[in-house]
N, CA, C and O atoms as CSV, one atom per row, in Angstrom:
chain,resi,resn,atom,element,x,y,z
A,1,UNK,N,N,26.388,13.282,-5.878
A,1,UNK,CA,C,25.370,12.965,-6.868
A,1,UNK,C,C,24.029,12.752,-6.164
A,1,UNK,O,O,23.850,12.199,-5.079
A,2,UNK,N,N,23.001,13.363,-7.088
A,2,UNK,CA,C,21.615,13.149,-6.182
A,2,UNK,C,C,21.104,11.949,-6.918
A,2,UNK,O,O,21.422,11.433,-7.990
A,3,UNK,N,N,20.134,11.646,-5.922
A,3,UNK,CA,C,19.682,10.651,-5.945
A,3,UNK,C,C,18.186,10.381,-6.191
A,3,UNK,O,O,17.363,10.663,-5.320
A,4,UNK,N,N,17.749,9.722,-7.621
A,4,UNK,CA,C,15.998,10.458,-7.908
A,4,UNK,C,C,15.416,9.182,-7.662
A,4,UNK,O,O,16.101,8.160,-7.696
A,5,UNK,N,N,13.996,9.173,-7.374
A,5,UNK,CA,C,13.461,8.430,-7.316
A,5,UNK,C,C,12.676,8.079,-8.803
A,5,UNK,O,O,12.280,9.106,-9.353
A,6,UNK,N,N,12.394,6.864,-9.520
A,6,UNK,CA,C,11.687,6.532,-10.360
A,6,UNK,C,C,10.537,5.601,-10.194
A,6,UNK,O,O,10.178,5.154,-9.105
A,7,UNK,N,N,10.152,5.417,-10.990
A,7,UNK,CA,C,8.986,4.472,-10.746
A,7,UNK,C,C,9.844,2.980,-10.740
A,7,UNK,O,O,9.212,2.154,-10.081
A,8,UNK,N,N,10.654,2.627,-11.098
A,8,UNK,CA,C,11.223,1.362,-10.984
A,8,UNK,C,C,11.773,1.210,-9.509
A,8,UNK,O,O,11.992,0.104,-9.013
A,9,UNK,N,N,11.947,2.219,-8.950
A,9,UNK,CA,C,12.883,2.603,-7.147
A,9,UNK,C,C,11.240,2.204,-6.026
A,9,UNK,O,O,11.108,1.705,-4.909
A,10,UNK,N,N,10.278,2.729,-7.033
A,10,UNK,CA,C,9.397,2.036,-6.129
A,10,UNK,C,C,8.577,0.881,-5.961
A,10,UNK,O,O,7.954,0.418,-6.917
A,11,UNK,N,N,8.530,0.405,-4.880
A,11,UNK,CA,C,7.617,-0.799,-4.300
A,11,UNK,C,C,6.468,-0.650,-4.570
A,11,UNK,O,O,6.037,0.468,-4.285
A,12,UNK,N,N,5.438,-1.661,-5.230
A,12,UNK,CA,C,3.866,-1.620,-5.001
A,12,UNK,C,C,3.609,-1.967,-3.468
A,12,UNK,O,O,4.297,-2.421,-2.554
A,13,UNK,N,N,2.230,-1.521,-3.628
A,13,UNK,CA,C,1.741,-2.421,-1.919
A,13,UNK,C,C,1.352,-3.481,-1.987
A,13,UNK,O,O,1.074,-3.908,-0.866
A,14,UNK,N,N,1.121,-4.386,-3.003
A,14,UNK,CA,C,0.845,-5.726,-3.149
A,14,UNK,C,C,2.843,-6.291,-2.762
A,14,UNK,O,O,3.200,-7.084,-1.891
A,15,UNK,N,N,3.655,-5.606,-3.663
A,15,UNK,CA,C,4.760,-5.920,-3.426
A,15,UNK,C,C,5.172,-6.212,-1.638
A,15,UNK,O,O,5.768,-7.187,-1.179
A,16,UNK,N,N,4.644,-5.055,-0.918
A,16,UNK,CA,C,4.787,-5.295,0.407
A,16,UNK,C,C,4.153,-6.109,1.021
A,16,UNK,O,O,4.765,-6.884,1.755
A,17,UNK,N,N,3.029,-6.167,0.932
A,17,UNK,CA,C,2.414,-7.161,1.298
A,17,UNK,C,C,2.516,-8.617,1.586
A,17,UNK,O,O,1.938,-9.259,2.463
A,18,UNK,N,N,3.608,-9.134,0.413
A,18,UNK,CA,C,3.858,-10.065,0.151
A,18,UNK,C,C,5.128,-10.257,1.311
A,18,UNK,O,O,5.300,-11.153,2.138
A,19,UNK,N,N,5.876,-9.120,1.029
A,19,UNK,CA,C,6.969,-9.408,1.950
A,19,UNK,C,C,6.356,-9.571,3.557
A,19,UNK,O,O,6.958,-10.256,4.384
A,20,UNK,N,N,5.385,-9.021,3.802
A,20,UNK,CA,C,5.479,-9.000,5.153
A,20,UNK,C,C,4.180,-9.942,5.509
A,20,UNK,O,O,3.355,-9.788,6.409
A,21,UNK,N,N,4.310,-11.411,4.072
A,21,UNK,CA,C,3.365,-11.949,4.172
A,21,UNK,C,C,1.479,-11.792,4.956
A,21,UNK,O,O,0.686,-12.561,5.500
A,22,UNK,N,N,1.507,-10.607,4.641
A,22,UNK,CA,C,0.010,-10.121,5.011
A,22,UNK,C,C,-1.107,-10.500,3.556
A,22,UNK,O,O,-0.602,-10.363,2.442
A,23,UNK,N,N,-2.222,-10.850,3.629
A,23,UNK,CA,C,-3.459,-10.678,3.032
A,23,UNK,C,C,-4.015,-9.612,3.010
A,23,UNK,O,O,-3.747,-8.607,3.668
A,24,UNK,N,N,-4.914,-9.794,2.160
A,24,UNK,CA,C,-6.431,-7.541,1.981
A,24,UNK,C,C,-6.725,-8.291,3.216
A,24,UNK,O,O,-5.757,-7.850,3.836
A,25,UNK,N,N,-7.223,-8.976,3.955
A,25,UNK,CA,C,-8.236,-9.346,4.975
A,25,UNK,C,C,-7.303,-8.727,6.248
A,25,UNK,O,O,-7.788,-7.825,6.931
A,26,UNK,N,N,-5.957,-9.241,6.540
A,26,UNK,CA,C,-5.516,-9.100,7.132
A,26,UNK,C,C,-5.125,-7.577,7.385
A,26,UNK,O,O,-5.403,-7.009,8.442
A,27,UNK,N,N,-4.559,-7.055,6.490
A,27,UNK,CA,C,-4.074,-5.692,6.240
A,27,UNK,C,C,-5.478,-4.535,6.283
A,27,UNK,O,O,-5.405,-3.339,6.562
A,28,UNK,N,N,-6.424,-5.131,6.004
A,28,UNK,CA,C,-7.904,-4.303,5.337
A,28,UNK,C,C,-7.944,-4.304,7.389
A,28,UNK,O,O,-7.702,-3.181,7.831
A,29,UNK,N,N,-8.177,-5.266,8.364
A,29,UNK,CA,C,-8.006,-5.555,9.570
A,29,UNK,C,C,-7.719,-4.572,10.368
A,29,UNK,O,O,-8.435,-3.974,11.172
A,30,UNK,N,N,-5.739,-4.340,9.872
A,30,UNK,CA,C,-5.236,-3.381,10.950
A,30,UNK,C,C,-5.240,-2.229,10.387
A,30,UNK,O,O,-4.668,-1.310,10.972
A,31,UNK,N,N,-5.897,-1.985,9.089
A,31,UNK,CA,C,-5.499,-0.042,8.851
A,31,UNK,C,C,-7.479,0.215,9.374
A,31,UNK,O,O,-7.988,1.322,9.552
A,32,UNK,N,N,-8.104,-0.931,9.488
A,32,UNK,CA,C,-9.750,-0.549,10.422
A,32,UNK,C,C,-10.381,-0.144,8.686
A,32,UNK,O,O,-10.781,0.993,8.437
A,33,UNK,N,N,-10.378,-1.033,7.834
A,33,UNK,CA,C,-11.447,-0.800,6.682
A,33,UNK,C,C,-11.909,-2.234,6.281
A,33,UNK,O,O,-11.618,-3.352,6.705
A,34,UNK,N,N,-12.485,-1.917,5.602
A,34,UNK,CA,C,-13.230,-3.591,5.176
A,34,UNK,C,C,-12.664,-4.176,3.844
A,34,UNK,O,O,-12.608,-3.381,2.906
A,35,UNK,N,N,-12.240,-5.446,3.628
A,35,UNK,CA,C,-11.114,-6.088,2.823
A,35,UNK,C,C,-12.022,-5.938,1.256
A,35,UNK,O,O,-11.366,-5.787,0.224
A,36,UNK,N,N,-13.269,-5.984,1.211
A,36,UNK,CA,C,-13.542,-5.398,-0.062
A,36,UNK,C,C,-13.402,-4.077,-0.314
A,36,UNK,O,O,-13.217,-3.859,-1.511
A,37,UNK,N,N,-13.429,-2.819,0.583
A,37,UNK,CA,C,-13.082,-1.403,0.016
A,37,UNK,C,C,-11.547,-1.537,-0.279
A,37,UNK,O,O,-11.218,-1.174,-1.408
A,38,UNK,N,N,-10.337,-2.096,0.724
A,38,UNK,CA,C,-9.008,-2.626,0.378
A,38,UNK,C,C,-8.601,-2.735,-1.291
A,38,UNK,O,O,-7.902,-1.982,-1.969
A,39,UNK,N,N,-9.363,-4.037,-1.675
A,39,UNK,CA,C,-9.255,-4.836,-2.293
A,39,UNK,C,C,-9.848,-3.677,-3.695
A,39,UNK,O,O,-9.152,-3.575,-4.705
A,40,UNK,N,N,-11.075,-2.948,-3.566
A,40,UNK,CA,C,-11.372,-2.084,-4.800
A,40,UNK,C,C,-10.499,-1.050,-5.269
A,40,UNK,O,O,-10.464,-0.607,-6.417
A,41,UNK,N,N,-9.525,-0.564,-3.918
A,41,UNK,CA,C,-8.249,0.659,-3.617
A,41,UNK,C,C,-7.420,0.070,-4.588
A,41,UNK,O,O,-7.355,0.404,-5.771
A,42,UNK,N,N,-6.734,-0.904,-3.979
A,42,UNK,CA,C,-5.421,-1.885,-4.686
A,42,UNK,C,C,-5.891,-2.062,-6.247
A,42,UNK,O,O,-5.105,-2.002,-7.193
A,43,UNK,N,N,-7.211,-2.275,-6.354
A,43,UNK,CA,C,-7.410,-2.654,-7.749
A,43,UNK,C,C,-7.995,-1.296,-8.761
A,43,UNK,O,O,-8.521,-1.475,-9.860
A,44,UNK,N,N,-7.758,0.169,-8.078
A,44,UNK,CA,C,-7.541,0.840,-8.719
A,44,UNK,C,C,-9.444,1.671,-9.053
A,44,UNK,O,O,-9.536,2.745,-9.649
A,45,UNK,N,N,-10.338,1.129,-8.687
A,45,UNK,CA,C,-11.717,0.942,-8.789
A,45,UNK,C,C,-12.297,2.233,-7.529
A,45,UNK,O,O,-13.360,2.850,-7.599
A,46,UNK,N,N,-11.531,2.330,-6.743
A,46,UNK,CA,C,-11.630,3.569,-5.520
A,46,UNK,C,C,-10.195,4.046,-5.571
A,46,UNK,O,O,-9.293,3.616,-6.290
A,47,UNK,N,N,-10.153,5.035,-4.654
A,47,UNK,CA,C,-8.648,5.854,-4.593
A,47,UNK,C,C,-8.653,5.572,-3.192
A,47,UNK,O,O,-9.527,5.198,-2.410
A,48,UNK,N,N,-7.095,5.934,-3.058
A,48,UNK,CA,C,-6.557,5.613,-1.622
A,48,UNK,C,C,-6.838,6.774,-1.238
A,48,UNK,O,O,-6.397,7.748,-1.848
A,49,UNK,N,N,-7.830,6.930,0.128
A,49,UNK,CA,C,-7.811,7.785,1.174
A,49,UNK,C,C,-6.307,8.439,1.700
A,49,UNK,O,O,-5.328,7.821,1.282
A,50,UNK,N,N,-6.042,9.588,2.547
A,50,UNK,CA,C,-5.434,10.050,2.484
A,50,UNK,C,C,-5.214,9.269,4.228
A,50,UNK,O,O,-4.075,9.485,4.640
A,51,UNK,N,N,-5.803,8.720,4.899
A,51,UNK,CA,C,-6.389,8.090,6.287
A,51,UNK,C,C,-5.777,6.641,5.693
A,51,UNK,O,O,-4.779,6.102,6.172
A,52,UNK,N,N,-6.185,6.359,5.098
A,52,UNK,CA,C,-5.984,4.651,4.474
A,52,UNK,C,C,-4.195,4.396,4.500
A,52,UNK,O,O,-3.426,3.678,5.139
A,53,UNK,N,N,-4.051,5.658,3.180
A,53,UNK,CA,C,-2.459,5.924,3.412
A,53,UNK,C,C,-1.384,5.640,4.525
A,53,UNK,O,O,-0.435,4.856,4.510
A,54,UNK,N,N,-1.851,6.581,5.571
A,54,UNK,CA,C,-0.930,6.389,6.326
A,54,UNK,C,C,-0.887,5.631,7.680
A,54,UNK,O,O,-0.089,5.700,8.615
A,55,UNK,N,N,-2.277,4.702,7.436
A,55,UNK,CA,C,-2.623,3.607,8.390
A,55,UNK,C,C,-1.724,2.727,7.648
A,55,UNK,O,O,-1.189,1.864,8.344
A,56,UNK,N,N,-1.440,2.731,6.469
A,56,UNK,CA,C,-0.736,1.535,5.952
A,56,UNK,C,C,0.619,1.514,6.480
A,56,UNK,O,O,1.167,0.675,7.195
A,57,UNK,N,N,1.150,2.853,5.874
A,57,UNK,CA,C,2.285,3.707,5.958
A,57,UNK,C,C,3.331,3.273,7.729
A,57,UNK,O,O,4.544,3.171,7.909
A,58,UNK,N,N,2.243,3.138,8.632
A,58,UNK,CA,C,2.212,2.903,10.196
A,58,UNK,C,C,2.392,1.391,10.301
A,58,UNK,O,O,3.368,0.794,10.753
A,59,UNK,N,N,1.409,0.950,9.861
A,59,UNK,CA,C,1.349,-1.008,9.751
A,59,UNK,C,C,2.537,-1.651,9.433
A,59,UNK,O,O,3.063,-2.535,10.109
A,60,UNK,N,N,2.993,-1.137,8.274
A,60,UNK,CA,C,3.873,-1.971,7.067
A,60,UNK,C,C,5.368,-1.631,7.406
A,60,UNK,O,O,6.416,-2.150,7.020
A,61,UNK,N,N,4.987,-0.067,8.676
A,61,UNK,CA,C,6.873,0.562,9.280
A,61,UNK,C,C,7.966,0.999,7.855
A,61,UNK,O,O,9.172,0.822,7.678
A,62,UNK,N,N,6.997,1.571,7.090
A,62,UNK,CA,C,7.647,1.957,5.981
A,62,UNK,C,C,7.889,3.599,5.819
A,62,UNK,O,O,7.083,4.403,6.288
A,63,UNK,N,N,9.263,4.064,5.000
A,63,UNK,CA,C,9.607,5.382,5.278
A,63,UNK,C,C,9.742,6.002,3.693
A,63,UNK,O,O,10.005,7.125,3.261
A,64,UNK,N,N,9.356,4.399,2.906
A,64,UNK,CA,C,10.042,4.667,1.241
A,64,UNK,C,C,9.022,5.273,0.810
A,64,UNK,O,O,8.209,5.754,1.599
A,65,UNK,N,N,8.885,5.356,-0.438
A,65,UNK,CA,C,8.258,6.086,-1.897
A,65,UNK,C,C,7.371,4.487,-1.755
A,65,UNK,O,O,7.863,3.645,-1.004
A,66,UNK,N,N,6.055,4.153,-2.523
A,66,UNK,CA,C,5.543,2.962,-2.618
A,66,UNK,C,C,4.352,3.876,-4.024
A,66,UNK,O,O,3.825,4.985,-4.122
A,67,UNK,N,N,4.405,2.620,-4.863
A,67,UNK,CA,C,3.410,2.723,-6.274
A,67,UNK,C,C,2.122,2.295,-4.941
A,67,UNK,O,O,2.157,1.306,-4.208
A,68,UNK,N,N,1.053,3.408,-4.963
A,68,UNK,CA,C,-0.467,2.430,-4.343
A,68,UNK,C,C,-1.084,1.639,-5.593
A,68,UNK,O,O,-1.907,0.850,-5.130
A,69,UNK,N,N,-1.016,1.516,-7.143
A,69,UNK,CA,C,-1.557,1.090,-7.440
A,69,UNK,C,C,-0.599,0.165,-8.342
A,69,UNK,O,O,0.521,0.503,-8.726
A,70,UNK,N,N,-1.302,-1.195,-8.644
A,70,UNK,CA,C,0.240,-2.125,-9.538
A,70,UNK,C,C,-0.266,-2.000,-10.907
A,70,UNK,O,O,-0.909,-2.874,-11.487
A,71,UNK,N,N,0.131,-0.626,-11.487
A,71,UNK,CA,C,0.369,-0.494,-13.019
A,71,UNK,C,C,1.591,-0.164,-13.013
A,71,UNK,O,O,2.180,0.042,-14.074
């Protein structure tokens, strides 16, 4: 049986965040952007760079599916 991904299978990045107890300041830090462009991404107001992505992607040691935005 295959196996699909849905939107319920995925994690937000606020969701991660939390787990890996990080802050926008902190996280905005190690992907090298500034915690208000972060903070406008997450809140849906800018789009996630395709650079932003996978600085996160690197940071957070993640291999899953992730919602970038929490709708």
């Amino acid at each position: 049986m295959e196996y699909e991904n849905t939107t319920q299978d995925k994690r937000t990045l606020r969701q991660l965040m939390m787990e890996y107890n990080l802050s926008v300041r902190m996280l905005a830090r190690y992907i090298n952007c500034s915690a208000s462009l972060l903070s406008l991404m997450m809140n849906g107001k800018r789009t996630f760079k395709l650079k932003h992505k996978d600085n996160i992607v690197k940071v957070l040691n993640i291999n899953e599916q992730i919602t970038w935005l929490n709708q």
